[in-house]
C-alpha positions as CSV (number, residue, x, y, z in Angstrom):
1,X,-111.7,-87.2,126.8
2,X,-109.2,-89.7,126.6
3,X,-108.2,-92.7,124.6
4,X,-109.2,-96.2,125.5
5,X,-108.8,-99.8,124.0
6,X,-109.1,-100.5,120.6
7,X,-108.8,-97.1,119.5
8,X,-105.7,-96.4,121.2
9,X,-104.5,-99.2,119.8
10,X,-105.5,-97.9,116.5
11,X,-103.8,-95.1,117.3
12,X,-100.2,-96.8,117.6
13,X,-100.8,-99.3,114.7
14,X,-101.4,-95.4,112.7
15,X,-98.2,-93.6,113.9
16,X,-96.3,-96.8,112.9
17,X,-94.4,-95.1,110.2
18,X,-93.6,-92.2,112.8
19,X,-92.2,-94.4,115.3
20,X,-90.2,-96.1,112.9
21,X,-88.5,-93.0,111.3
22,X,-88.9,-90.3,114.1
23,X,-88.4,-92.6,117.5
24,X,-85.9,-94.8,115.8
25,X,-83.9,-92.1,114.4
26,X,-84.3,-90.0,117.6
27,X,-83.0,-93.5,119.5
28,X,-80.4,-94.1,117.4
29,X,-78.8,-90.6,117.3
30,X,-79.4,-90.1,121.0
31,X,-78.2,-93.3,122.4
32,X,-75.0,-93.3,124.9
33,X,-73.8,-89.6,123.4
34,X,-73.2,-86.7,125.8
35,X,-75.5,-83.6,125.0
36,X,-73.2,-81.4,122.9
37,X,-74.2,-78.7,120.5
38,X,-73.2,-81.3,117.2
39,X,-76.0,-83.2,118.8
40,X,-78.5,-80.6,119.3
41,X,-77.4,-79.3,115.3
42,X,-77.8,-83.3,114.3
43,X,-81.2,-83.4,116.2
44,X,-82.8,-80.2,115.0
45,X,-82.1,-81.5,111.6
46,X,-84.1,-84.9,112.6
47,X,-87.0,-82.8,113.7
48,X,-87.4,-81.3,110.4
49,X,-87.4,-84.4,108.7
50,X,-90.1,-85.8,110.7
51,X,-92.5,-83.2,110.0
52,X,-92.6,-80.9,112.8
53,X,-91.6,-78.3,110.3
54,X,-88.9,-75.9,110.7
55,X,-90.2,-73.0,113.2
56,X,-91.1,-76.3,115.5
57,X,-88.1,-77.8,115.2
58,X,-85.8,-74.6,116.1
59,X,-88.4,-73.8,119.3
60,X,-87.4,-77.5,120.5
61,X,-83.9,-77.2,120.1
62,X,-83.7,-74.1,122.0
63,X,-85.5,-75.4,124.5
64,X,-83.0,-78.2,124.9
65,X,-80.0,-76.2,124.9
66,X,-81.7,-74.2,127.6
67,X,-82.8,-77.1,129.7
68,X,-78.5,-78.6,129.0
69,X,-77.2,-75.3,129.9
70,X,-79.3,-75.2,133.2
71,X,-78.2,-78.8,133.7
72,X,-81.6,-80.3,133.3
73,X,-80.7,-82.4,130.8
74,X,-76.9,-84.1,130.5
75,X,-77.1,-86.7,128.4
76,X,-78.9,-87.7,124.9
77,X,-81.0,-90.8,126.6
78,X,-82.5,-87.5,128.7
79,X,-83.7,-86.0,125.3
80,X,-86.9,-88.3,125.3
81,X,-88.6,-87.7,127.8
82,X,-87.8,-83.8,128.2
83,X,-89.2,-84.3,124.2
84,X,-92.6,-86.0,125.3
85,X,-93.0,-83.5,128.4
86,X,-92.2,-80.7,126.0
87,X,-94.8,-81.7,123.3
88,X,-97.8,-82.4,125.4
89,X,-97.4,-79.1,126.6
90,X,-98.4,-77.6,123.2
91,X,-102.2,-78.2,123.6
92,X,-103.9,-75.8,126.2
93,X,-107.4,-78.2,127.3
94,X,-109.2,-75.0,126.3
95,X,-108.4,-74.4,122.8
96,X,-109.4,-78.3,121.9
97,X,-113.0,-77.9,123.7
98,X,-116.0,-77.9,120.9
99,X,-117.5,-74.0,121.5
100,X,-121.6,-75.0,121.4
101,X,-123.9,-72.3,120.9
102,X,-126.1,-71.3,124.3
103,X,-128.9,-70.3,122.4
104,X,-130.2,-72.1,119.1
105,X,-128.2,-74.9,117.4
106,X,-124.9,-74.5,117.0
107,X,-123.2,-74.4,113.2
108,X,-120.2,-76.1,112.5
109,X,-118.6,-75.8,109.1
110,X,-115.8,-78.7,107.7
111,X,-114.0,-78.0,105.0
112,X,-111.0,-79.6,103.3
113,X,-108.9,-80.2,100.1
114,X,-110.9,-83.4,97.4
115,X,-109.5,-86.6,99.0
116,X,-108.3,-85.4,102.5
117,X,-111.6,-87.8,103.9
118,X,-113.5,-84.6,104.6
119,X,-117.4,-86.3,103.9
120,X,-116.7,-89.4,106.2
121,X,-114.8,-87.1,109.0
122,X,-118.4,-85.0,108.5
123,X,-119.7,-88.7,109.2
124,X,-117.7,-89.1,112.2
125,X,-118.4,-85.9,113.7
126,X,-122.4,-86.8,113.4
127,X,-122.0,-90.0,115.5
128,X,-119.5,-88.6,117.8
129,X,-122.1,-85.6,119.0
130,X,-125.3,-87.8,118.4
131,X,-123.5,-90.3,121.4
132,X,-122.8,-87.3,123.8
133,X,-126.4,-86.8,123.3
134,X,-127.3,-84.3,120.5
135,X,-129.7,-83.7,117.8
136,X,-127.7,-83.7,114.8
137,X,-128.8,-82.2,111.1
138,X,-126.3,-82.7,108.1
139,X,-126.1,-80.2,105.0
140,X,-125.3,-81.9,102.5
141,X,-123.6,-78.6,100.7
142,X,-121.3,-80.1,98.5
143,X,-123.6,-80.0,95.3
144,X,-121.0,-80.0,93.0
145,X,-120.5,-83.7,94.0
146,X,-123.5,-86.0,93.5
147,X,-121.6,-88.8,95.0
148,X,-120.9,-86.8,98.2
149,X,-124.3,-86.1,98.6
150,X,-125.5,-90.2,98.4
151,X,-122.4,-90.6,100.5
152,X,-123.6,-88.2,103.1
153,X,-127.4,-89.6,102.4
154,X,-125.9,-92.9,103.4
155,X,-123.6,-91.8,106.7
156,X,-127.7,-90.0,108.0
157,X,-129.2,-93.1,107.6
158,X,-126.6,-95.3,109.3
159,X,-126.3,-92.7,112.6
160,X,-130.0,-92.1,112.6
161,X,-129.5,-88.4,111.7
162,X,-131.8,-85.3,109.5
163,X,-130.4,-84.3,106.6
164,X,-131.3,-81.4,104.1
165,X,-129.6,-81.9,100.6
166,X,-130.3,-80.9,97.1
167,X,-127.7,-82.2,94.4
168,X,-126.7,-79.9,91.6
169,X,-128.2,-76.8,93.9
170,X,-126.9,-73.9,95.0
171,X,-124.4,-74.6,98.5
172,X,-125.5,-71.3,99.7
173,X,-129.1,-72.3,99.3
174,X,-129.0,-75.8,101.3
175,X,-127.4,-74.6,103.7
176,X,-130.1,-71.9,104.0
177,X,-132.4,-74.5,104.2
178,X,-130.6,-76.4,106.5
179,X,-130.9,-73.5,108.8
180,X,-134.0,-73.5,109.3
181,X,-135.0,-76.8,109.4
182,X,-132.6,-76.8,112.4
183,X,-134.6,-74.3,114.0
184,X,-137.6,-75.9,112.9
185,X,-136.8,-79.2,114.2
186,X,-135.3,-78.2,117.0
187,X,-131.6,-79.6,116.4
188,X,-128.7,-79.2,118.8
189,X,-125.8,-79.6,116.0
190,X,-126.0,-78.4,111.9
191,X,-123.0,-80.3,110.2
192,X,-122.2,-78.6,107.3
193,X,-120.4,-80.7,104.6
194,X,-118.6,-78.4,102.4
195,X,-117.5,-79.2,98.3
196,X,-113.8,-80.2,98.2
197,X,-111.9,-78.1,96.6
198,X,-107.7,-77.5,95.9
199,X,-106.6,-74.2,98.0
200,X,-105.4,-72.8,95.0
201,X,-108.8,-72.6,93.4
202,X,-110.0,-69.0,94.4
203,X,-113.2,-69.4,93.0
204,X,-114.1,-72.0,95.1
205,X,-112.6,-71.3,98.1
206,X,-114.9,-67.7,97.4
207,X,-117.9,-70.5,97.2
208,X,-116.6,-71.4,101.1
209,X,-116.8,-67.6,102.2
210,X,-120.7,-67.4,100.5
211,X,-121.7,-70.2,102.6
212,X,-119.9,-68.9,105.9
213,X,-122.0,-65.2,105.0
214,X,-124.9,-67.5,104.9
215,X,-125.2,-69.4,107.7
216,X,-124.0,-66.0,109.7
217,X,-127.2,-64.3,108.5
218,X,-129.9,-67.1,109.8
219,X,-127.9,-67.6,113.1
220,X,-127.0,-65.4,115.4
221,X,-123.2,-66.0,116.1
222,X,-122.7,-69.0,113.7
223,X,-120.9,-70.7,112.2
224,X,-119.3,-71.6,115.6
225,X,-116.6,-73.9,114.6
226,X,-115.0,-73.7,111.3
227,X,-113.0,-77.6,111.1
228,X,-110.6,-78.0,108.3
229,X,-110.0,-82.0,107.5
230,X,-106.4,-82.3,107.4
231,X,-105.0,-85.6,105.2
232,X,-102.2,-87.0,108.5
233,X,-100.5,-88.1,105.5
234,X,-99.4,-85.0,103.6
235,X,-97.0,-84.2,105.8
236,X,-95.9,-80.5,104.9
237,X,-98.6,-80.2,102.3
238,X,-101.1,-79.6,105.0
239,X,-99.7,-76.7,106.7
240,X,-99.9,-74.5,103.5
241,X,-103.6,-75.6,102.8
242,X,-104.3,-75.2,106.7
243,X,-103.0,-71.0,105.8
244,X,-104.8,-71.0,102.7
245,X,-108.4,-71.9,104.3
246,X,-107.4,-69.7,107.6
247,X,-107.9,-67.0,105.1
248,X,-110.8,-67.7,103.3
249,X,-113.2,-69.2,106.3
250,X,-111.5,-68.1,109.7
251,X,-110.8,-72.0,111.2
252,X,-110.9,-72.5,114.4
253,X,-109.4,-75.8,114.7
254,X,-108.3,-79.2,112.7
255,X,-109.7,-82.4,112.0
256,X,-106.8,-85.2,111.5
257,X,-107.9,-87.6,109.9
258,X,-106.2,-90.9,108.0
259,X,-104.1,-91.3,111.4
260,X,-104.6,-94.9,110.4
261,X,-102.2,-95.7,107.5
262,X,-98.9,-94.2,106.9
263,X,-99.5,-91.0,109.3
264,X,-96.8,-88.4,109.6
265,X,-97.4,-87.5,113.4
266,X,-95.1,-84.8,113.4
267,X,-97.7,-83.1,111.4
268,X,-100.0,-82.4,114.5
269,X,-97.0,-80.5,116.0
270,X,-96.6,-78.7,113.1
271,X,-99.9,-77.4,112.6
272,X,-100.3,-76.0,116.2
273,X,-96.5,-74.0,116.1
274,X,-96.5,-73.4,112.5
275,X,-100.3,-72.1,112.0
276,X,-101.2,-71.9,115.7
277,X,-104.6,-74.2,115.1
278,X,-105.2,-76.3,117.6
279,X,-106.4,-80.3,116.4
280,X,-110.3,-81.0,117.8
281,X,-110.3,-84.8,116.6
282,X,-108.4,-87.1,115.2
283,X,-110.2,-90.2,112.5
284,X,-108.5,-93.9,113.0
285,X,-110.3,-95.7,110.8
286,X,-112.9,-96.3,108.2
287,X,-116.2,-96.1,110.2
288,X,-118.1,-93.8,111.7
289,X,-117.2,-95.2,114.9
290,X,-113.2,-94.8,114.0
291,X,-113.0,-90.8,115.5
292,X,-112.1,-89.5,119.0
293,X,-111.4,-86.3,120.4
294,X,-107.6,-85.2,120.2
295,X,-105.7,-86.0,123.5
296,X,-102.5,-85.1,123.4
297,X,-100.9,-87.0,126.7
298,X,-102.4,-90.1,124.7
299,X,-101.2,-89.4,121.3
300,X,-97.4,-88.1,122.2
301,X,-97.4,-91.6,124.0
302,X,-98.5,-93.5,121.3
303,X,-96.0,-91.6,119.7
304,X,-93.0,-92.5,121.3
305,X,-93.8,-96.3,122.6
């Protein structure tokens, strides 16, 4: 699903600071210069700094010195668009598609670091599946939060969504619960908001594995997405919590979120190359409303304009 409007424009206004220090610094270092391996070494080093970490930023480099050697590519005002061709490349259709459930509703998990916007990207999520159509229950499993649980209390009543909470109770056990009033209630989705928690806390990243056990006991096959919120601007930081929760809860792909502020782009690169997770959706804003599906032809654009 692609972009459109005001949230591509969103978009653009978000990956301002990338523009700025990636596209100009790409510009200016490409500009008029003959391809050379100095300017491959000078470039590499400019990939790094933007965030598409270091494994990324070797891969690209080769590839450019193939695509010179083969004559492809002569010149440094070339290196652009082979760049934007190169990227969009990254993001096989498949591994961004949302795997529902055939039979029962389908279980997706969201966890995420305290801060990263996890309870408002669980928000965002809601309103995006209730549009397409489905009957969407929120767990409210992130007892250890009172807040989050009005929060989330507040996001049901603004989409026009179930919820099952119980502040200061067990995760394990709302989630239970939220289980089977999904089957009860016969609901498409079960959003399952998660406590935030630091990936160096092992006990609490334990708490994440309990809930996954759970929800796999009531539901055949669940959960069947497992979407770590990602803070666009941590940069680096993200890819070591993005390992951290790949080994606790097995996730299957990344929700960006923040990609309206001071976003490092080169993150998203990062995190497919360096942890091989593809990114589901991206959040652009504040609201509900502010959240689309990841499209990379759009967002490598937006990237480079």
């Amino acid at each position: 699903m692609a972009l459109f409007g005001g949230a591509l424009k969103k978009l653009a206004a978000g990956l301002s600071r990338t523009k700025q220090v990636f596209v100009g610094s790409l510009k200016s270092l490409l500009g008029g210069r003959a391809l050379s391996e100095e300017l491959l070494d000078e470039l590499e080093a400019t990939l790094i700094q933007a965030d598409v970490g270091v494994k990324t930023a070797i891969r690209i480099r080769e590839d450019l010195q193939a695509a010179w050697q083969e004559k492809r590519i002569e010149k440094g005002d070339d290196v652009i668009e082979f760049l934007k061709n190169e990227i969009k490349q990254y993001w096989p259709e498949s591994d961004r598609s949302v795997h529902f459930s055939d039979a029962g509703p389908t279980v997706i998990m969201v966890a995420g670091i305290n801060g990263c916007g996890k309870t408002t990207s669980v928000a965002k999520l809601a309103w995006q599946f209730k549009q397409a159509g489905r009957k969407v229950l929120l767990a409210a499993a992130d007892t250890f939060r009172a807040a989050a649980v009005e929060q989330l209390n507040i996001w049901a009543d603004r989409i026009g969504c179930d919820i099952v909470k119980g502040s200061g109770s067990d995760p394990g056990a709302v989630v239970f619960d939220a289980c089977d009033a999904a089957i009860a209630r016969d609901a498409d989705v079960v959003l399952v908001d998660t406590a935030g928690r630091l990936h160096t806390q092992d006990n609490l990243m334990r708490e994440l594995t309990k809930i996954r056990d759970v929800v796999a006991r009531k539901i055949p096959g669940a959960p069947h997405e497992v979407l770590l919120v990602l803070d666009a601007t941590t940069g680096q930081n993200a890819i070591n919590q993005a390992k951290v929760f790949m080994d606790a809860i097995d996730v299957t792909g990344i929700f960006l979120a923040k990609l309206d502020g001071t976003a490092k782009g080169g993150i998203v690169v990062a995190i497919r190359n360096e942890v091989n997770l593809p990114v589901k959706f991206i959040g652009l804003g504040e609201t509900f409303e502010d959240v689309e599906p990841f499209d990379p032809e759009n967002f490598v654009e937006a990237m480079f304009a």
